[in-house]
N, CA and C atoms of all chains as a GROMACS GRO file, in nm:
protein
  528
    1UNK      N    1  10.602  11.711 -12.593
    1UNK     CA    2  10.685  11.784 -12.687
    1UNK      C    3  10.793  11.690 -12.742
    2UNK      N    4  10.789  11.727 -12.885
    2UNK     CA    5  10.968  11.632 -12.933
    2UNK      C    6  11.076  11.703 -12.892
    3UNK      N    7  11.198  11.631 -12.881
    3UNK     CA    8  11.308  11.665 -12.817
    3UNK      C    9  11.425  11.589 -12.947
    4UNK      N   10  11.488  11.671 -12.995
    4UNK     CA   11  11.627  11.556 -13.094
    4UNK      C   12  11.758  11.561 -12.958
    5UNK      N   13  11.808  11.461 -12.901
    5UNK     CA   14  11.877  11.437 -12.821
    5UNK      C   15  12.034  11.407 -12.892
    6UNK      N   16  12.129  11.482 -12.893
    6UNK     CA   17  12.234  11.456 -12.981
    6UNK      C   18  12.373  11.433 -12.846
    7UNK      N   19  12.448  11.356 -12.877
    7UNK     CA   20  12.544  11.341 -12.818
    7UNK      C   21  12.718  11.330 -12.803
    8UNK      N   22  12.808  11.304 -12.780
    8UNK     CA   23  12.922  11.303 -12.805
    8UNK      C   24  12.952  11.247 -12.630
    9UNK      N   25  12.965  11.114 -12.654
    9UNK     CA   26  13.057  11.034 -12.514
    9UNK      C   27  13.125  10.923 -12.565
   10UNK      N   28  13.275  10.995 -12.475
   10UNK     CA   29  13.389  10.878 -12.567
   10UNK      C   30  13.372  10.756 -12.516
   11UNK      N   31  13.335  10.754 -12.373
   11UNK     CA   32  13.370  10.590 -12.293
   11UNK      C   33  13.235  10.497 -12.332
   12UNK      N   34  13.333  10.400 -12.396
   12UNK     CA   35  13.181  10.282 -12.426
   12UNK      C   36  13.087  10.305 -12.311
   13UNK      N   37  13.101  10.224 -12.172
   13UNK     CA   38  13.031  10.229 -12.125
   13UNK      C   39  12.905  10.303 -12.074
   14UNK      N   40  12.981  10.457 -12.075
   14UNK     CA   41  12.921  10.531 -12.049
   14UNK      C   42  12.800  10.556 -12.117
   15UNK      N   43  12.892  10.562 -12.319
   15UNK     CA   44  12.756  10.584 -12.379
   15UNK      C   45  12.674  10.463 -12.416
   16UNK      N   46  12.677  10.314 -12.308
   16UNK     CA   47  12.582  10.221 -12.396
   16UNK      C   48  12.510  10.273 -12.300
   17UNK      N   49  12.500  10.304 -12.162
   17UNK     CA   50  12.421  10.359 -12.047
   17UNK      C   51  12.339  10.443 -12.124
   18UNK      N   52  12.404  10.554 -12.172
   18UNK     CA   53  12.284  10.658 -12.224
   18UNK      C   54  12.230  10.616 -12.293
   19UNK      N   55  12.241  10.508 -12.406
   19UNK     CA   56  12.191  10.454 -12.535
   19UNK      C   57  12.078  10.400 -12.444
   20UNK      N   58  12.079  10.285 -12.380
   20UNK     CA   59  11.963  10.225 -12.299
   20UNK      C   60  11.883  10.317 -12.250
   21UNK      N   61  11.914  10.441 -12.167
   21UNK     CA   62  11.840  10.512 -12.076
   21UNK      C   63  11.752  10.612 -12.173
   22UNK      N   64  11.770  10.647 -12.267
   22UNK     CA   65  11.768  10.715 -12.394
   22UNK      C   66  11.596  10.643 -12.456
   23UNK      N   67  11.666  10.480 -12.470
   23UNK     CA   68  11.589  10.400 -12.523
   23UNK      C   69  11.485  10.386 -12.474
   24UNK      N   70  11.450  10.423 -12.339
   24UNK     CA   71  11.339  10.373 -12.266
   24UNK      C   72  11.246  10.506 -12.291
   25UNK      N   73  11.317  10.613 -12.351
   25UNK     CA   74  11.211  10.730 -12.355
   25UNK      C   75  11.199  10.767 -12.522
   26UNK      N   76  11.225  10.721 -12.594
   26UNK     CA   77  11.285  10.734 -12.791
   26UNK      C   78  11.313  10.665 -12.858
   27UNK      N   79  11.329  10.692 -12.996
   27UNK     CA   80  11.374  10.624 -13.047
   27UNK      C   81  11.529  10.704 -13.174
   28UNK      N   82  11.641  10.585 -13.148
   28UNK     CA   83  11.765  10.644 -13.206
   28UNK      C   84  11.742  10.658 -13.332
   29UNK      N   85  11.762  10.747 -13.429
   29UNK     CA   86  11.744  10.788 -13.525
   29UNK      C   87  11.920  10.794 -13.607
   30UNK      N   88  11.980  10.806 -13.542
   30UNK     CA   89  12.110  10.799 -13.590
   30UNK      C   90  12.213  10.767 -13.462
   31UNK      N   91  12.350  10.715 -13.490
   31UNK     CA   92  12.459  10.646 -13.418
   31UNK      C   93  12.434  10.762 -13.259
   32UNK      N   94  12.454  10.880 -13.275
   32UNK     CA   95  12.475  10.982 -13.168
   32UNK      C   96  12.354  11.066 -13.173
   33UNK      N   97  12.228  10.995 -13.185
   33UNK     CA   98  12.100  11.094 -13.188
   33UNK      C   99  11.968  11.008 -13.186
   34UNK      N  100  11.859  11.064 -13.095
   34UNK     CA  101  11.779  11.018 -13.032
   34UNK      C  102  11.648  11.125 -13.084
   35UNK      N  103  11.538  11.077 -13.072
   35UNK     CA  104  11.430  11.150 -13.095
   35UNK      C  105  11.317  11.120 -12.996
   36UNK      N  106  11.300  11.192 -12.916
   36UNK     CA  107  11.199  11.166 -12.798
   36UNK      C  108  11.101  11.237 -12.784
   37UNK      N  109  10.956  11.183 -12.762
   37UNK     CA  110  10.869  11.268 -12.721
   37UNK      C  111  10.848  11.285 -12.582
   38UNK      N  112  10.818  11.418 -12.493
   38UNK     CA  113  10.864  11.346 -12.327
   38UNK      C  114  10.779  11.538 -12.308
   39UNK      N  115  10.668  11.474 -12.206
   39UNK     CA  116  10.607  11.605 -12.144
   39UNK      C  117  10.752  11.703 -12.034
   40UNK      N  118  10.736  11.843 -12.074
   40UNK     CA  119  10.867  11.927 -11.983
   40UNK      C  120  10.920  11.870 -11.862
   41UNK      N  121  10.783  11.850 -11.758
   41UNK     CA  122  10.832  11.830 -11.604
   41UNK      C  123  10.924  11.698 -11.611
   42UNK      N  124  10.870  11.560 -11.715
   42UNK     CA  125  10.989  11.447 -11.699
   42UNK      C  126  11.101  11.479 -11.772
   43UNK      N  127  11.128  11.578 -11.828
   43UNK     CA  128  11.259  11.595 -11.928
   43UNK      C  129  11.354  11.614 -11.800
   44UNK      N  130  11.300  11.737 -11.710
   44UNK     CA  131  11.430  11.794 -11.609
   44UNK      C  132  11.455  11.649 -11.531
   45UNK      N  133  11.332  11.516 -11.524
   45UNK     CA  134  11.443  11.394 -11.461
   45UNK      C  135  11.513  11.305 -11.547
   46UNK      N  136  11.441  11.332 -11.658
   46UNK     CA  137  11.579  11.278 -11.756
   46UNK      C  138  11.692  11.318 -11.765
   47UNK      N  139  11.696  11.472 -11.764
   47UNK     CA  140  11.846  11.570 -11.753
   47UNK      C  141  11.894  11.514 -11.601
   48UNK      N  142  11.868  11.486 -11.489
   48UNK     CA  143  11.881  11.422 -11.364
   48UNK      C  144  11.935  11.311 -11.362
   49UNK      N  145  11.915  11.223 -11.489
   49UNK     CA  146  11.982  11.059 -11.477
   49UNK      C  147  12.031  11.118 -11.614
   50UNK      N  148  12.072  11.177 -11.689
   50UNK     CA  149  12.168  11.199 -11.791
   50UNK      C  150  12.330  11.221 -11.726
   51UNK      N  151  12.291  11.352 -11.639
   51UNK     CA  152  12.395  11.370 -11.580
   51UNK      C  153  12.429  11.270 -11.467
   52UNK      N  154  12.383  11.132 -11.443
   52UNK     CA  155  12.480  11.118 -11.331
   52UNK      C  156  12.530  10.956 -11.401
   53UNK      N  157  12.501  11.000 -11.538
   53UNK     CA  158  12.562  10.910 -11.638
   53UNK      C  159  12.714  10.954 -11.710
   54UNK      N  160  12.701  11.071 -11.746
   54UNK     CA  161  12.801  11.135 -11.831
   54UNK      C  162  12.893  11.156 -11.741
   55UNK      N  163  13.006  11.149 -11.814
   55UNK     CA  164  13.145  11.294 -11.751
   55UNK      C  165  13.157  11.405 -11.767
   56UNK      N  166  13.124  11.547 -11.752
   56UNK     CA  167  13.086  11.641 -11.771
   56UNK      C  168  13.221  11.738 -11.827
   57UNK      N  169  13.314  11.619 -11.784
   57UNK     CA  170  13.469  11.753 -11.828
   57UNK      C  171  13.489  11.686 -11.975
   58UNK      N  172  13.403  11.556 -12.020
   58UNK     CA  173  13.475  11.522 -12.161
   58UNK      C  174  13.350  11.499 -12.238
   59UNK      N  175  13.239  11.498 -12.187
   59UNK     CA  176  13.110  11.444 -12.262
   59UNK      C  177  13.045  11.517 -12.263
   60UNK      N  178  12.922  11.553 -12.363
   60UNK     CA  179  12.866  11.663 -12.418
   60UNK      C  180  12.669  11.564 -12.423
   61UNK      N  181  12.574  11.619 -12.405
   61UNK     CA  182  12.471  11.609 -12.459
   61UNK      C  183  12.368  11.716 -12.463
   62UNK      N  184  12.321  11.729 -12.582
   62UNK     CA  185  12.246  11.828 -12.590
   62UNK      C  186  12.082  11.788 -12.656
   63UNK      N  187  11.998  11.877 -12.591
   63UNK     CA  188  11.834  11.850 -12.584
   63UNK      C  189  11.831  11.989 -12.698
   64UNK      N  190  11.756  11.900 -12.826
   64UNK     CA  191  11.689  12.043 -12.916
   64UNK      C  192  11.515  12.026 -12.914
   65UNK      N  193  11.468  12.122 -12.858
   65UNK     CA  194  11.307  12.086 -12.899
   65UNK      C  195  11.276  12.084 -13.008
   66UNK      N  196  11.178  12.040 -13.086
   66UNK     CA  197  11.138  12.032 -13.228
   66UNK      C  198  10.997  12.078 -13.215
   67UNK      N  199  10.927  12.227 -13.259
   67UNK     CA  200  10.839  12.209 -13.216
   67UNK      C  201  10.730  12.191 -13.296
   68UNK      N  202  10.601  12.119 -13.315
   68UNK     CA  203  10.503  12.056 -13.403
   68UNK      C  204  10.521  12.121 -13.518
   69UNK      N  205  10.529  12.274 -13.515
   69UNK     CA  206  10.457  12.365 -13.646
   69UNK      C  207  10.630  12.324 -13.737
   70UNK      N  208  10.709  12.247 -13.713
   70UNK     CA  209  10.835  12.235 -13.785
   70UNK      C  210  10.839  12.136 -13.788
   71UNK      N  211  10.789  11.980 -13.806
   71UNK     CA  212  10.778  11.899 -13.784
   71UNK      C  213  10.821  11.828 -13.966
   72UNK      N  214  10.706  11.962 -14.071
   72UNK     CA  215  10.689  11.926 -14.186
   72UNK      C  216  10.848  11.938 -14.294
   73UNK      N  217  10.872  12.009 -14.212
   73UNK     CA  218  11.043  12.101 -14.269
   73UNK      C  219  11.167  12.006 -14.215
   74UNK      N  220  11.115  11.894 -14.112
   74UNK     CA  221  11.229  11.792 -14.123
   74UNK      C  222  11.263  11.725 -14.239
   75UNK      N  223  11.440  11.743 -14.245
   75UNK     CA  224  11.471  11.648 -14.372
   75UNK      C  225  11.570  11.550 -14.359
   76UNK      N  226  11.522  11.449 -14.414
   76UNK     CA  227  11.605  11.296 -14.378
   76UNK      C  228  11.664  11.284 -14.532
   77UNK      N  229  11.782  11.245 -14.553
   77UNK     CA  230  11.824  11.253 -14.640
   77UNK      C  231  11.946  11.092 -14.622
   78UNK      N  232  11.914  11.035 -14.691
   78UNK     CA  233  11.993  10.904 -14.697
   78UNK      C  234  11.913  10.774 -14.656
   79UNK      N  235  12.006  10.722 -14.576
   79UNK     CA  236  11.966  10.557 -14.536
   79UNK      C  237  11.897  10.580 -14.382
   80UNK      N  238  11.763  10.511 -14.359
   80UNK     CA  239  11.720  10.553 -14.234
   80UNK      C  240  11.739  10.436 -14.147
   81UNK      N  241  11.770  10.466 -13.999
   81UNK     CA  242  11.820  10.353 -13.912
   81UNK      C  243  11.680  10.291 -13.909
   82UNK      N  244  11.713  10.096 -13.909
   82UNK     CA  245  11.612  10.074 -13.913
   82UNK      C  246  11.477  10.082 -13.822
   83UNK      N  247  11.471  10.138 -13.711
   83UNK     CA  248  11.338  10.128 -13.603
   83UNK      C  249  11.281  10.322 -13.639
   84UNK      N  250  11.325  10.344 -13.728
   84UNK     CA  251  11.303  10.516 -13.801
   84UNK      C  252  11.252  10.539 -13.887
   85UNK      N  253  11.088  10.475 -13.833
   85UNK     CA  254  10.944  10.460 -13.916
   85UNK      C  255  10.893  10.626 -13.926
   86UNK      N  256  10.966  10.692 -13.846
   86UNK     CA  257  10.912  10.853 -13.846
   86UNK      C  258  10.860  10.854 -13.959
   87UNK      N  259  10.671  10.900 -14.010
   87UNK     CA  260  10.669  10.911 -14.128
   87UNK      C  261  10.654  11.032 -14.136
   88UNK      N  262  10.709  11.144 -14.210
   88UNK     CA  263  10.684  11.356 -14.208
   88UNK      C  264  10.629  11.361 -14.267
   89UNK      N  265  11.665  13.103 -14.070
   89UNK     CA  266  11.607  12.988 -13.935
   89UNK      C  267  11.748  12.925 -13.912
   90UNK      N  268  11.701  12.858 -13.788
   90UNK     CA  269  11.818  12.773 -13.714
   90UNK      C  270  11.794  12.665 -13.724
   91UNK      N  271  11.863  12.614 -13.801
   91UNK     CA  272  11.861  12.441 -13.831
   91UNK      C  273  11.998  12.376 -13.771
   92UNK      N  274  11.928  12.240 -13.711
   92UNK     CA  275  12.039  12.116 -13.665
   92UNK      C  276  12.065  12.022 -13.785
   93UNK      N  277  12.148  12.026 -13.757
   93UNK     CA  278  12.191  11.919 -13.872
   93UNK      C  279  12.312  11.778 -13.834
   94UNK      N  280  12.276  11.704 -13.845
   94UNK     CA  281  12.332  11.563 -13.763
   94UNK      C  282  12.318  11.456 -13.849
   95UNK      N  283  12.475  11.417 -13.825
   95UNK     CA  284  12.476  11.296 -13.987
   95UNK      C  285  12.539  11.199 -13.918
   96UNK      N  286  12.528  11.080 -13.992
   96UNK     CA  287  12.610  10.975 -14.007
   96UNK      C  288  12.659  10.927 -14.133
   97UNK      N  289  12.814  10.915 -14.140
   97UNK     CA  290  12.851  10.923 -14.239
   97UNK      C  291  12.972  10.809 -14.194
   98UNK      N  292  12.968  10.717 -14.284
   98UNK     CA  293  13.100  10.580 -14.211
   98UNK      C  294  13.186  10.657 -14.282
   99UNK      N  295  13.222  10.663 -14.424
   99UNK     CA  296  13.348  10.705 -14.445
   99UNK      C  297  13.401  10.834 -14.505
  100UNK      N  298  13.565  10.838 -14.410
  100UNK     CA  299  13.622  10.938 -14.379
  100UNK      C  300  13.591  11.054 -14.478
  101UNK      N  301  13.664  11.016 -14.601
  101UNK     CA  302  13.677  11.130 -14.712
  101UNK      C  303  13.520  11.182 -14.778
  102UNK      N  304  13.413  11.093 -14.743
  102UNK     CA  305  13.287  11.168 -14.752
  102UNK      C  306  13.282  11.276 -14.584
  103UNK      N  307  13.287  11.203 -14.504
  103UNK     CA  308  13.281  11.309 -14.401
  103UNK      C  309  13.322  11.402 -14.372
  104UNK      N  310  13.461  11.404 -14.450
  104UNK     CA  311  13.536  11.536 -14.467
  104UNK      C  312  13.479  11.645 -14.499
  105UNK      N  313  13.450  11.594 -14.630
  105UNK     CA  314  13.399  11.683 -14.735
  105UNK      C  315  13.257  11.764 -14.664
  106UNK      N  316  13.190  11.665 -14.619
  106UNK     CA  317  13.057  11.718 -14.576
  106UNK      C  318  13.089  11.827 -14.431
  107UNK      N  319  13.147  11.789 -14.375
  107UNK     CA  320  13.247  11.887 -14.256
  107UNK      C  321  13.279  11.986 -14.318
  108UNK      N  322  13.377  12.024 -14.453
  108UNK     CA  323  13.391  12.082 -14.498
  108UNK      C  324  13.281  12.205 -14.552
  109UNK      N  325  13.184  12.160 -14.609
  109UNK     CA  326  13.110  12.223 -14.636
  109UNK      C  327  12.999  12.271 -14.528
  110UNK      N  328  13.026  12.187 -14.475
  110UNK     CA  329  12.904  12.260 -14.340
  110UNK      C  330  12.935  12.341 -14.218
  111UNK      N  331  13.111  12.392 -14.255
  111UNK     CA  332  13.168  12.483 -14.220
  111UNK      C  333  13.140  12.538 -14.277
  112UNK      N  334  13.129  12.564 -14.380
  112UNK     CA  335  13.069  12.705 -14.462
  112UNK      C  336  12.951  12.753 -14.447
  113UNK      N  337  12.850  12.689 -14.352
  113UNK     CA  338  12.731  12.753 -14.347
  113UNK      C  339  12.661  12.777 -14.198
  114UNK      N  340  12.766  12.724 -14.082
  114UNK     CA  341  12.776  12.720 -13.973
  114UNK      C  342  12.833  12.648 -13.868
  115UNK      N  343  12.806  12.590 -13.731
  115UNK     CA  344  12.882  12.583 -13.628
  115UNK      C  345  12.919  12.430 -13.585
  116UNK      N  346  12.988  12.362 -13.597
  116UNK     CA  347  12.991  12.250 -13.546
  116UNK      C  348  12.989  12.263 -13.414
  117UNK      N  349  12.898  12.171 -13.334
  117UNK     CA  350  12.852  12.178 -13.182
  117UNK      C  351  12.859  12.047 -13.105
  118UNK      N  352  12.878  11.950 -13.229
  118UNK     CA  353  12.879  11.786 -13.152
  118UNK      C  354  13.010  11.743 -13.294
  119UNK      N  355  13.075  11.636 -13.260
  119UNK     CA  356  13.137  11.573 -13.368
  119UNK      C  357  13.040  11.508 -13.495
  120UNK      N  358  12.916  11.484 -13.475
  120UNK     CA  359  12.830  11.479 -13.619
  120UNK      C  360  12.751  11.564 -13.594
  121UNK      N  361  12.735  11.628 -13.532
  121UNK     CA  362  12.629  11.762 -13.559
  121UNK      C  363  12.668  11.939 -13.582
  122UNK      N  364  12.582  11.994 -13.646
  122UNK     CA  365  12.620  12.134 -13.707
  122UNK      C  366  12.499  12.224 -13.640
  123UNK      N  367  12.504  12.328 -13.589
  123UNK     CA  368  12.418  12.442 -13.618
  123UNK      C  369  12.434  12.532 -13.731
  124UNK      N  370  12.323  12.596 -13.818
  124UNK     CA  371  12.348  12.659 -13.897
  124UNK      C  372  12.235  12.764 -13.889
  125UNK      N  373  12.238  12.856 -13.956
  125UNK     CA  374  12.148  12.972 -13.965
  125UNK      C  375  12.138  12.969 -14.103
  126UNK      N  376  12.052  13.004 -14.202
  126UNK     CA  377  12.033  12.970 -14.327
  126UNK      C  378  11.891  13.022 -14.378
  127UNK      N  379  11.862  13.078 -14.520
  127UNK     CA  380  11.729  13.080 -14.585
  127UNK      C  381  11.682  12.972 -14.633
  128UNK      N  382  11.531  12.954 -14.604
  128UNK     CA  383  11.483  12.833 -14.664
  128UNK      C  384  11.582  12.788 -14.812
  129UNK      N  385  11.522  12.911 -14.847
  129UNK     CA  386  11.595  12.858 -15.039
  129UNK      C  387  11.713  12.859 -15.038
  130UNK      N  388  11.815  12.916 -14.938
  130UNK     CA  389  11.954  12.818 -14.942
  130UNK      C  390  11.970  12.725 -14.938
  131UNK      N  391  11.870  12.684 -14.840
  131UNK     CA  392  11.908  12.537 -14.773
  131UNK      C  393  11.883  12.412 -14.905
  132UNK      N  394  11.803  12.458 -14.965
  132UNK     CA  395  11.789  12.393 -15.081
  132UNK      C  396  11.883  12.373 -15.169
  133UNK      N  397  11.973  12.445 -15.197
  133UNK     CA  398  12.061  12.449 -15.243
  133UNK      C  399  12.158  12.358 -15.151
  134UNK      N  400  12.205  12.382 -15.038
  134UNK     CA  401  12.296  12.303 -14.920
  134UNK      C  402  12.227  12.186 -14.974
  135UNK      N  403  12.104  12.126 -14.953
  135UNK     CA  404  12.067  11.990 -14.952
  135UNK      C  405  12.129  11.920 -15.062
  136UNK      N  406  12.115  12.038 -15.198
  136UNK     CA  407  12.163  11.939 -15.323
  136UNK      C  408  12.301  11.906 -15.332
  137UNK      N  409  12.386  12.007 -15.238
  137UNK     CA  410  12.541  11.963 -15.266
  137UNK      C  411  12.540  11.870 -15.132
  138UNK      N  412  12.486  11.834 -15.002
  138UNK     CA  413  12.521  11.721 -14.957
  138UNK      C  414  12.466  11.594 -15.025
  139UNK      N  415  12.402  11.625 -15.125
  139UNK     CA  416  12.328  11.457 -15.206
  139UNK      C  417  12.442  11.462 -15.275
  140UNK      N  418  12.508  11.565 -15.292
  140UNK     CA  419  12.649  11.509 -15.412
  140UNK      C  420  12.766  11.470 -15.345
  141UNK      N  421  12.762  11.443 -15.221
  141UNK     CA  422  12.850  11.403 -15.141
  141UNK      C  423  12.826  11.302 -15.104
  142UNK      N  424  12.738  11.311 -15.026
  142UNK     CA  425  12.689  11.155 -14.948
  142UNK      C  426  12.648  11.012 -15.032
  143UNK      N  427  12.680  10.903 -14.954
  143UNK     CA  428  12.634  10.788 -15.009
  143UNK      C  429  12.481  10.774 -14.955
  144UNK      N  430  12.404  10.769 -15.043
  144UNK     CA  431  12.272  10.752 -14.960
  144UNK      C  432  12.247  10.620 -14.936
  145UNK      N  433  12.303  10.536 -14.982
  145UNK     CA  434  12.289  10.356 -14.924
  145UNK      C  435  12.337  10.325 -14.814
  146UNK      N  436  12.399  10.410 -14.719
  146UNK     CA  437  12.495  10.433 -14.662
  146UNK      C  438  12.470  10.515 -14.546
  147UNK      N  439  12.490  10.635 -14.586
  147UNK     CA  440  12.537  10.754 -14.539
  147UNK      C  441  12.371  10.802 -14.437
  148UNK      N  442  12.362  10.888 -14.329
  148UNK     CA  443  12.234  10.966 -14.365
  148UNK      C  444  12.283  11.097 -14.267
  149UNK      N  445  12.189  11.207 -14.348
  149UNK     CA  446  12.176  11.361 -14.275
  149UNK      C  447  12.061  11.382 -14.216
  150UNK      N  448  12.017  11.404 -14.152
  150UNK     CA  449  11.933  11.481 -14.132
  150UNK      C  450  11.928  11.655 -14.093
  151UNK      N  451  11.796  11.699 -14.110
  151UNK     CA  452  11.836  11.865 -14.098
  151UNK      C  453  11.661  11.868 -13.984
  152UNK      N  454  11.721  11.949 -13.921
  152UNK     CA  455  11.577  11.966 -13.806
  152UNK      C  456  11.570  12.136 -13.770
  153UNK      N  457  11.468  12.169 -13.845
  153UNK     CA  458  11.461  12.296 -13.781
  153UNK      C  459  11.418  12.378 -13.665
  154UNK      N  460  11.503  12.469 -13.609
  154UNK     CA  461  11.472  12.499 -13.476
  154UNK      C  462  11.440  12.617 -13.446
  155UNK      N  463  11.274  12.606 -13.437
  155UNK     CA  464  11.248  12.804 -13.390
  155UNK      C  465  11.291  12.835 -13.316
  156UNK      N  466  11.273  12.981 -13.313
  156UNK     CA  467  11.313  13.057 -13.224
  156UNK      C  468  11.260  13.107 -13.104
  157UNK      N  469  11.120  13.068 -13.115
  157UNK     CA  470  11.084  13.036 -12.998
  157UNK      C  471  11.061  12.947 -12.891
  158UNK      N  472  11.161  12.811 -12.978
  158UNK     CA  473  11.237  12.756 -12.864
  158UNK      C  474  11.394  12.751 -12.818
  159UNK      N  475  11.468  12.843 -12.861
  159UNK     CA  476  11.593  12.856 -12.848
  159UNK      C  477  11.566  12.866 -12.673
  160UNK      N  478  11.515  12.901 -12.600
  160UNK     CA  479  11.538  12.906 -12.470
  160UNK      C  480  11.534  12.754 -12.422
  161UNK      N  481  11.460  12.662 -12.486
  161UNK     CA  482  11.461  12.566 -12.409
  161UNK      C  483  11.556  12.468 -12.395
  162UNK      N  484  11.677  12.510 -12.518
  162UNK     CA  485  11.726  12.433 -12.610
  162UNK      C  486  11.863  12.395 -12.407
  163UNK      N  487  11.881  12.283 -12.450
  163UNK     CA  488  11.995  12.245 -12.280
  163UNK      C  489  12.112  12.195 -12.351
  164UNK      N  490  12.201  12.230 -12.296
  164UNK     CA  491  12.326  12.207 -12.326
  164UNK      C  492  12.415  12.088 -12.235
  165UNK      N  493  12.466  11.997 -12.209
  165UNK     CA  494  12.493  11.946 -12.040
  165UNK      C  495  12.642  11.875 -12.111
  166UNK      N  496  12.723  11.957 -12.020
  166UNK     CA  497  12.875  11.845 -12.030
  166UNK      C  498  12.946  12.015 -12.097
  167UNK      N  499  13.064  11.926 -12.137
  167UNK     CA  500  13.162  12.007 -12.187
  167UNK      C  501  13.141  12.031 -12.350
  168UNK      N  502  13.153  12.182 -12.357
  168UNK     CA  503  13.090  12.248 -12.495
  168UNK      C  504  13.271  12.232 -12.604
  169UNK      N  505  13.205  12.216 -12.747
  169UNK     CA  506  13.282  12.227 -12.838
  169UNK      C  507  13.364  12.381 -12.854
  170UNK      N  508  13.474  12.362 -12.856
  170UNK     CA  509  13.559  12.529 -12.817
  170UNK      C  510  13.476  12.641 -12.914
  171UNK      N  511  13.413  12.569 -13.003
  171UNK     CA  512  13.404  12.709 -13.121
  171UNK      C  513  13.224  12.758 -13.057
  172UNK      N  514  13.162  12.655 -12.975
  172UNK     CA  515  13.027  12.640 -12.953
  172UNK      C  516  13.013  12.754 -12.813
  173UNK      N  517  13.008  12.880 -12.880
  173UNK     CA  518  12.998  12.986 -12.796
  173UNK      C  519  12.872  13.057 -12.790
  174UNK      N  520  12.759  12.989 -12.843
  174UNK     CA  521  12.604  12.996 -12.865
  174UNK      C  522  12.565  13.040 -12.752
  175UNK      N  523  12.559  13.149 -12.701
  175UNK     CA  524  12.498  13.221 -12.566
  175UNK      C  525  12.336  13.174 -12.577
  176UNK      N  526  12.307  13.090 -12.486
  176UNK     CA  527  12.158  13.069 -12.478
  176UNK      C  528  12.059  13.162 -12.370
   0.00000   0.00000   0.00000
């Protein structure tokens, strides 16, 4: 299943961690957003090493599924980051 | 439908504006991202006034639509935006 992974973490470090950990399962599509394809059962261990990345009293991430039959109704509008060959 | 909407936008007084207006059509939930609820053929309309905003050499939006029959799956993790009272 696709997943759009959107985020908000203030501490560099924290968020180059997620950026890498992110990276190994997606690809970033924008500064604070990720696009991953990832079968259900490995998502809950991604949510498992998300959280023991983040700060939970100041940092925010949120998982949207995207699901196939909406795939066509995505709209990109502007300059695309460059590794955001997504073709719709 | 429930559409995400998540931008990057470098500068300020375009981002405003686009903040601005995407208060008018729903929820900010991340610092570049919006939930919105919307008719297709609105959104059409929304699209043409963020092309009159945005730099597209520049700038980018994207809009991702999100059924409703995955609103359950949708995960939230960390600390929520005060207005982001989206009972899942």
């Amino acid at each position: 299943m696709k997943y759009l992974i959107t985020y908000d973490v203030s501490e560099d470090s924290r968020r180059n961690k997620l950026v890498k950990l992110l990276n190994e399962h997606g690809k970033r599509v924008q500064y604070s957003c990720f696009e991953i394809e990832i079968y259900p059962q490995n998502l809950e261990l991604l949510i498992f090493d998300i959280k023991k990345i983040i700060n939970s009293e100041t940092d925010r991430v949120y998982i949207f599924p995207i699901s196939k039959g909406v795939y066509q109704f995505i709209k990109k509008i502007g300059k695309r980051l460059e590794n955001d060959d997504m073709v719709l």
